[in-house]
KOLDO-498890 format. One record per residue (C-alpha): residue in three letters; chain; x, y, z. Coordinates in nm, 4 decimals, always signed. Each point is the difference from the previous one (the first is absolute). Layout:
KOLDO-498890
  rest  kette         u         v         w
   ALA      A         X         Y         Z
...
end
This chain:
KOLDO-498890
  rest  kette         u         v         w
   UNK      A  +11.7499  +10.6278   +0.0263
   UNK      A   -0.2481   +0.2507   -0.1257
   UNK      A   -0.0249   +0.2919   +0.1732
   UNK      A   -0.4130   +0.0545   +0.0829
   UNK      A   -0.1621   +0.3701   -0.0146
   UNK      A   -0.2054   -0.0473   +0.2771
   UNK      A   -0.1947   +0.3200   -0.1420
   UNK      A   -0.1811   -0.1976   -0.2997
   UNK      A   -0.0968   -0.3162   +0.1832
   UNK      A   -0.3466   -0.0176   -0.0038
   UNK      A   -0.1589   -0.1583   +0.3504
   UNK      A   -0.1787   +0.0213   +0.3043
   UNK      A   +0.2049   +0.2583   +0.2627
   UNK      A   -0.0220   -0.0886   +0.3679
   UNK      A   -0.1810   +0.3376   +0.0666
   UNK      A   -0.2906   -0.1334   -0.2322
   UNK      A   +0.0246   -0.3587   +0.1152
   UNK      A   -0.0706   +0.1679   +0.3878
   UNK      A   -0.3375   +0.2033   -0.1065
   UNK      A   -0.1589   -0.3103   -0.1981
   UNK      A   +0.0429   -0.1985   +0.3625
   UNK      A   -0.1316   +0.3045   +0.2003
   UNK      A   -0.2879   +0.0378   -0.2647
   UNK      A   -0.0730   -0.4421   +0.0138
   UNK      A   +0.0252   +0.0347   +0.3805
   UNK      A   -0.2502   +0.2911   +0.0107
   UNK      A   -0.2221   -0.2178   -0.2182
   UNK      A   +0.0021   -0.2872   +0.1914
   UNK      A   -0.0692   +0.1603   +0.3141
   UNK      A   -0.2868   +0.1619   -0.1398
   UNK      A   -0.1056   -0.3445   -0.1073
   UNK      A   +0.0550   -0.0988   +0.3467
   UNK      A   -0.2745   +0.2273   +0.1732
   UNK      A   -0.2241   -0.0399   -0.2858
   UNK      A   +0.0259   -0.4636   +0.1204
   UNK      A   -0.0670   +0.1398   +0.3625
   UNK      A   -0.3032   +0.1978   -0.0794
   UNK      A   -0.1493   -0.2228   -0.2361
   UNK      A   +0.0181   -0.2765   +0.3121
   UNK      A   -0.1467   +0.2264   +0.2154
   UNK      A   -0.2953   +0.0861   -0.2336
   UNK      A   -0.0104   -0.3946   -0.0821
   UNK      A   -0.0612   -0.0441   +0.3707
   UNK      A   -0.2732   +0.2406   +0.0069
   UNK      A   -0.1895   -0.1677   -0.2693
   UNK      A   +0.0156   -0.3338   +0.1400
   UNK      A   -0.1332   +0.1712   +0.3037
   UNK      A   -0.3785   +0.0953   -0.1912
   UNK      A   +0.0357   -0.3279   -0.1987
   UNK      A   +0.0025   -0.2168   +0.3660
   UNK      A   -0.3166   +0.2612   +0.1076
   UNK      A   -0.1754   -0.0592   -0.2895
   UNK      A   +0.0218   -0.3682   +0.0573
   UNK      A   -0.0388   +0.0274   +0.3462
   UNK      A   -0.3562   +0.2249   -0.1225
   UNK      A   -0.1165   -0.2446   -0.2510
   UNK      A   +0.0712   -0.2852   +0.2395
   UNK      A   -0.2240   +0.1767   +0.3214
   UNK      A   -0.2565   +0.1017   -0.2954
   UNK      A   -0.0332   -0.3905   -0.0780
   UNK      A   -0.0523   -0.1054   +0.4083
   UNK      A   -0.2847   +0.2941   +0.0262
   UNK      A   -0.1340   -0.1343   -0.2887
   UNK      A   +0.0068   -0.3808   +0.0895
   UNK      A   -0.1179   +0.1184   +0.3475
   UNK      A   -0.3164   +0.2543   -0.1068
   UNK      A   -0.1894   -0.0734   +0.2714
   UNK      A   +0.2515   +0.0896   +0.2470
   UNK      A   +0.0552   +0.3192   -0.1584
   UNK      A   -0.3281   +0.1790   -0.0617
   UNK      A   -0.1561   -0.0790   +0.2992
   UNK      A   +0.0310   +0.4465   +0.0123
   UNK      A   +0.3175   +0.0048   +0.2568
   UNK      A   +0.3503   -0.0593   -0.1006
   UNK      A   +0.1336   -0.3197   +0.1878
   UNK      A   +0.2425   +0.0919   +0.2698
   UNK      A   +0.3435   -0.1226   -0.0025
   UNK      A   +0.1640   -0.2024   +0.2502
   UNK      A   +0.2524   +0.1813   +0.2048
   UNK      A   +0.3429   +0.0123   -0.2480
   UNK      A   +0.2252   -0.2781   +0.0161
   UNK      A   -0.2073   -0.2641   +0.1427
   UNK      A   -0.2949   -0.0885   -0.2848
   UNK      A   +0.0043   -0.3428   +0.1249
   UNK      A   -0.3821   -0.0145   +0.1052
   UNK      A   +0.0156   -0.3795   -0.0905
   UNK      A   -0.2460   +0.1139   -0.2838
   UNK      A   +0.1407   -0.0501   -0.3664
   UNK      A   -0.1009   -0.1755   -0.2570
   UNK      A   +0.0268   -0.3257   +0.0697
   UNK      A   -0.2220   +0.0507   +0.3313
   UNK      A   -0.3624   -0.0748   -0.0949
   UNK      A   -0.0736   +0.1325   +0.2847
   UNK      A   +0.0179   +0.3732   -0.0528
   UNK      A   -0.2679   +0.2202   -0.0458
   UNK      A   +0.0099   +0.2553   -0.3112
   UNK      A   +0.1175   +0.3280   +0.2209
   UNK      A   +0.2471   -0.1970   +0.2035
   UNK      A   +0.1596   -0.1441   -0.3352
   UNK      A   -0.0090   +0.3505   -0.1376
   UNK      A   +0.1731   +0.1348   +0.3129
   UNK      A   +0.3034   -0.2998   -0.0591
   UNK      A   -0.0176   +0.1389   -0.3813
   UNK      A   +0.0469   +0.3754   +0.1197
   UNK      A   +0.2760   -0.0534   +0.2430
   UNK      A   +0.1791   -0.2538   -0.2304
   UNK      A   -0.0279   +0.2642   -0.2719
   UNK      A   +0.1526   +0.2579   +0.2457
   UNK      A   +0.3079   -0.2151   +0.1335
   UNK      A   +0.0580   -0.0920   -0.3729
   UNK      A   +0.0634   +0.3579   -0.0895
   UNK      A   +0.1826   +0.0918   +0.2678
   UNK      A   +0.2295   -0.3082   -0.0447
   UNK      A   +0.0217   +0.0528   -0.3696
   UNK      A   +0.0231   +0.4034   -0.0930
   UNK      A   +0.1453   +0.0915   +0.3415
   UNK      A   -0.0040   +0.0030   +0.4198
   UNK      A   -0.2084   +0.3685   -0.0481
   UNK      A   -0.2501   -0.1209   -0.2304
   UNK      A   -0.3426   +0.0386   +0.0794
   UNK      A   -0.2837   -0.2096   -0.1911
   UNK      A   -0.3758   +0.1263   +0.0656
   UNK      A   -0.3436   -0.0958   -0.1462
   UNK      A   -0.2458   +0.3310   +0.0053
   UNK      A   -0.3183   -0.0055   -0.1643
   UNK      A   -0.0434   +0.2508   -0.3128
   UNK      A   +0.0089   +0.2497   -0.0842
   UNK      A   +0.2860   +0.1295   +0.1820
   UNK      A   +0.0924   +0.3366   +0.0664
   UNK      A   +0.2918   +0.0995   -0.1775
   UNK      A   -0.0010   -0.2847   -0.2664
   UNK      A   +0.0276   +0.0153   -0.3812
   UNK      A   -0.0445   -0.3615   +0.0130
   UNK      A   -0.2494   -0.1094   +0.2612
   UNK      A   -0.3055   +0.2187   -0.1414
   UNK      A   -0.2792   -0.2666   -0.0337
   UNK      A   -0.2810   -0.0686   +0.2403
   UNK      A   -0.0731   -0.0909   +0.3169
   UNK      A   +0.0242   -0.3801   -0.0595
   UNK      A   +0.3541   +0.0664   -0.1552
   UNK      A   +0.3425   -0.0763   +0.2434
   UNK      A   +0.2886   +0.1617   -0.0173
   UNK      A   +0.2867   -0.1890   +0.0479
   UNK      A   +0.2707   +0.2868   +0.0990
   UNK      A   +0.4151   -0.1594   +0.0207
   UNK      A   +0.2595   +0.3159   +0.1709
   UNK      A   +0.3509   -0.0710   +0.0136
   UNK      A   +0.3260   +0.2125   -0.0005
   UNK      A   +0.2193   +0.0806   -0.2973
   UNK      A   +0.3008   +0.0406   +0.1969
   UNK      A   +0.2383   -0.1907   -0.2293
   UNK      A   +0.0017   +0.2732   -0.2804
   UNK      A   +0.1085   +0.3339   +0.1187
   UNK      A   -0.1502   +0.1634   -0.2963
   UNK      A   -0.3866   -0.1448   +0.1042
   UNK      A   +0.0378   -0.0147   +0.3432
   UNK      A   -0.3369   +0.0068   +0.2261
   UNK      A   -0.2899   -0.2501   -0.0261
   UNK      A   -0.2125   -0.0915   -0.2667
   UNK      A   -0.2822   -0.2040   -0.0088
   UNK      A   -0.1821   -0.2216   -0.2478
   UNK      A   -0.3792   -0.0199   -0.0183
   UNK      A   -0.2579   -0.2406   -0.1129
   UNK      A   -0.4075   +0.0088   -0.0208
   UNK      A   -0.1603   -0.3183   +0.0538
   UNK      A   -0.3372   -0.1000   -0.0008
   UNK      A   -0.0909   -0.2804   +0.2267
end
């Protein structure tokens, strides 16, 4: 049998084999965190993609319902939890500010059901203080959605989404 120099064989050592796994594990990892933020982020832009339909969808009852919503005051709520006034829109019955009330609190149990427990959804007229996006006139709405951010550690806090509508 041959005798084998083990000095000229040409190979992967064990030493070498060891850093290429620490380096693949450190990569991985890395790839790891960069899933879990990515969901995190994913989260928050589902978040302003459900207020913007739950905007556009309030926008389209105050439209429907103009009558009930430029009569110059904003239609109070019913008390949270319990919009069942008997008044939606299959009850002819209803007069235009008591349909617009069902719209407002539907709107607000909507948002608090779909962006989270915390959020707050409120119609002030424009232009409101503060706003970059609610700058019209006096006739405009502004359709204000507040929730909390609390699932990213990075954007934590509230945020809000804004829309102007004119009735």
């Amino acid at each position: 049998m041959p005798k084998i120099n083990f000095r000229h064989v040409i190979g992967f050592t064990l030493i070498e084999v060891l850093v290429s796994m620490v380096i693949l594990a450190l990569g991985l990892l890395g790839l790891a965190a960069l899933q879990g933020i990515s969901l995190k982020n994913n989260q928050d832009a589902y978040l302003f993609s459900q207020a913007n339909a739950l905007a556009y969808e309030m926008s389209d009852r105050i439209k429907a319902n103009r009558l009930g919503w430029t009569t110059g005051t904003i239609p109070t709520a019913a008390s949270a939890g319990s919009c069942a006034t008997g008044c939606n829109s299959s009850t002819p019955a209803c007069t235009t500010t008591q349909m617009a009330s069902y719209d407002y609190c539907y709107w607000q149990q909507k948002a608090i059901t779909t962006l989270s427990p915390d959020a707050t959804a409120v119609v002030t007229t424009s232009p409101k203080t503060g706003s970059t996006i609610c700058t019209g006139t006096s006739s405009s709405l502004c359709l204000t959605m507040t929730w909390s951010r609390s699932n990213n550690k990075n954007l934590s806090g509230t945020t809000n989404f804004e829309l102007e509508v004119t009735p």
